[in-house]
C-alpha positions in Angstrom: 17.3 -11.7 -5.6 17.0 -8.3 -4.0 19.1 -5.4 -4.5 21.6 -4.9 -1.1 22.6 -1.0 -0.5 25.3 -1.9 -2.6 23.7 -2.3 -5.3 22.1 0.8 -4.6 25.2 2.5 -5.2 25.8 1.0 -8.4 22.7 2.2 -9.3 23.1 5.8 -8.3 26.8 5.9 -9.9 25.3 4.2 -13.2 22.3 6.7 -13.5 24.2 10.2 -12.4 21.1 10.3 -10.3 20.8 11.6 -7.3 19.4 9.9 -4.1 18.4 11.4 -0.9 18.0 9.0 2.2 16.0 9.6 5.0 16.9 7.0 8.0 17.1 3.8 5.8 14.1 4.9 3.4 14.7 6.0 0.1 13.2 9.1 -1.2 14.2 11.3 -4.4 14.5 9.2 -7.7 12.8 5.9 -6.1 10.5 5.5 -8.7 13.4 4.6 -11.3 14.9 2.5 -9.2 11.3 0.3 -8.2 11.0 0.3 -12.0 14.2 -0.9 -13.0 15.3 -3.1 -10.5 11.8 -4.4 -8.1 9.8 -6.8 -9.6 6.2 -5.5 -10.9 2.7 -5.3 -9.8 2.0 -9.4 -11.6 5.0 -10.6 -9.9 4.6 -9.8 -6.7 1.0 -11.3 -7.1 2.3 -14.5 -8.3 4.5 -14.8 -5.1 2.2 -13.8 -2.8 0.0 -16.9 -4.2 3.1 -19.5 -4.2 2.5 -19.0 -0.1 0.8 -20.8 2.2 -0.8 -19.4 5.1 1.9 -21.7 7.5 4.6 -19.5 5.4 3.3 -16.5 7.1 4.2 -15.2 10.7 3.3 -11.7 12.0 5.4 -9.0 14.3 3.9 -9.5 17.7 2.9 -8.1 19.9 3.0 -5.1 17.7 0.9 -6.1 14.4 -2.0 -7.6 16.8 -2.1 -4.4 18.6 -2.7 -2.2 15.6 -5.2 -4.8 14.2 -7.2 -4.5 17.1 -6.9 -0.9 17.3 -8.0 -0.4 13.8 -10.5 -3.2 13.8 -9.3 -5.4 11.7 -9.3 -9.0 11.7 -6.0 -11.6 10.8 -8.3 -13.6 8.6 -9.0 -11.1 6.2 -5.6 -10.1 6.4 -4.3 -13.9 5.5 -6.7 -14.1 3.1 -5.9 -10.4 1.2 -2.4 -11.8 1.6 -2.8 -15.7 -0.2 -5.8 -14.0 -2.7 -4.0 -10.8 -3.6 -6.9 -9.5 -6.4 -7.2 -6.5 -4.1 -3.5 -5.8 -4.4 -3.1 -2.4 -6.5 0.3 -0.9 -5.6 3.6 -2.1 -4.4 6.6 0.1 -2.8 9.6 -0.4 -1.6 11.9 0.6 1.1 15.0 -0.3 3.0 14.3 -1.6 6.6 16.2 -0.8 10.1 18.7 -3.3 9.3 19.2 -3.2 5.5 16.7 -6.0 5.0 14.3 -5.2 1.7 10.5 -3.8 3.2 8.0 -4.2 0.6 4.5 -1.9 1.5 1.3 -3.1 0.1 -1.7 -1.9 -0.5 -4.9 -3.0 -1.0 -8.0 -1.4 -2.1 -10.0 -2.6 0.3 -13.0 -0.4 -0.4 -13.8 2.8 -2.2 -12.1 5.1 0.2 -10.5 2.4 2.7 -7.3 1.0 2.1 -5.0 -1.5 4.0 -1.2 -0.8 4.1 0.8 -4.1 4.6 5.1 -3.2 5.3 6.0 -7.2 4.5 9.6 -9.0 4.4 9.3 -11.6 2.0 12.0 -14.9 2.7 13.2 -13.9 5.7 16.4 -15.3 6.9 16.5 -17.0 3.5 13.5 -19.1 4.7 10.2 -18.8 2.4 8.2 -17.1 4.9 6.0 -13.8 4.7 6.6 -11.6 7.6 4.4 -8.9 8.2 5.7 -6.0 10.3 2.3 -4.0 11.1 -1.3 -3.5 10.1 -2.3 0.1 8.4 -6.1 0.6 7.8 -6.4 3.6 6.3 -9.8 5.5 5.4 -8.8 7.3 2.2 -8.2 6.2 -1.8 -4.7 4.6 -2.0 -3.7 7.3 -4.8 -3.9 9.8 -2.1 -1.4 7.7 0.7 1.0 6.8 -2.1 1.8 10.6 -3.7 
């Protein structure tokens, strides 16, 4: 369902592109490749609403430490997750261990925006596992430029 690094390959050796990586993260032509080969904007909505909030688990202690750090609460961030309306860009970037990291973010306000790194089916089980909470206070065109 996702593309592996292989397919990444593939990809580059298809294209004539070049790609640059920086630790496991993808930089240079990305855009392409989110366009060709990630699911859209609608899509990733749609999944996000197939879940239940017993599908999702979070990174701890790490995610509850930003949250409280940032003030931010794990209800609103279930409920941004299972009611994705505020959902206004996706990325996507390779993780530690090759797994596929998909960054969301959601326009939370007019200059406040919450950044969610998510793994979606982890371990080939349909969960939603959410890495770490990023409130941000600035437009979301800004943090994804």
């Amino acid at each position: 369902m996702y593309p592996s690094i292989g397919k990444l390959e593939n990809f580059k050796a298809r294209n004539r592109k070049k790609f640059y990586f920086s630790g496991f993260c993808i930089t240079g032509y990305f855009k392409e490749f989110n366009n060709k080969l990630i699911m859209n904007l609608e899509e990733i909505k749609e999944k996000l609403r197939s879940y239940k909030e017993a599908d999702i688990k979070f990174y701890e202690p790490h995610f509850t430490e930003n949250m409280i750090g940032r003030g931010g609460s794990r209800k609103d961030v279930i409920e941004n997750l299972l009611n994705p309306m505020k959902l206004v860009h996706v990325k996507l970037e390779i993780g530690i261990y090759g797994d596929m990291k998909h960054v969301l973010f959601f326009e939370l306000g007019r200059v406040q925006t919450l950044k969610l790194p998510v793994i979606f089916n982890e371990s080939n089980k349909k969960t939603l596992y959410i890495i770490t909470y990023i409130m941000r206070y600035r437009p979301w065109q800004e943090m994804i430029n």
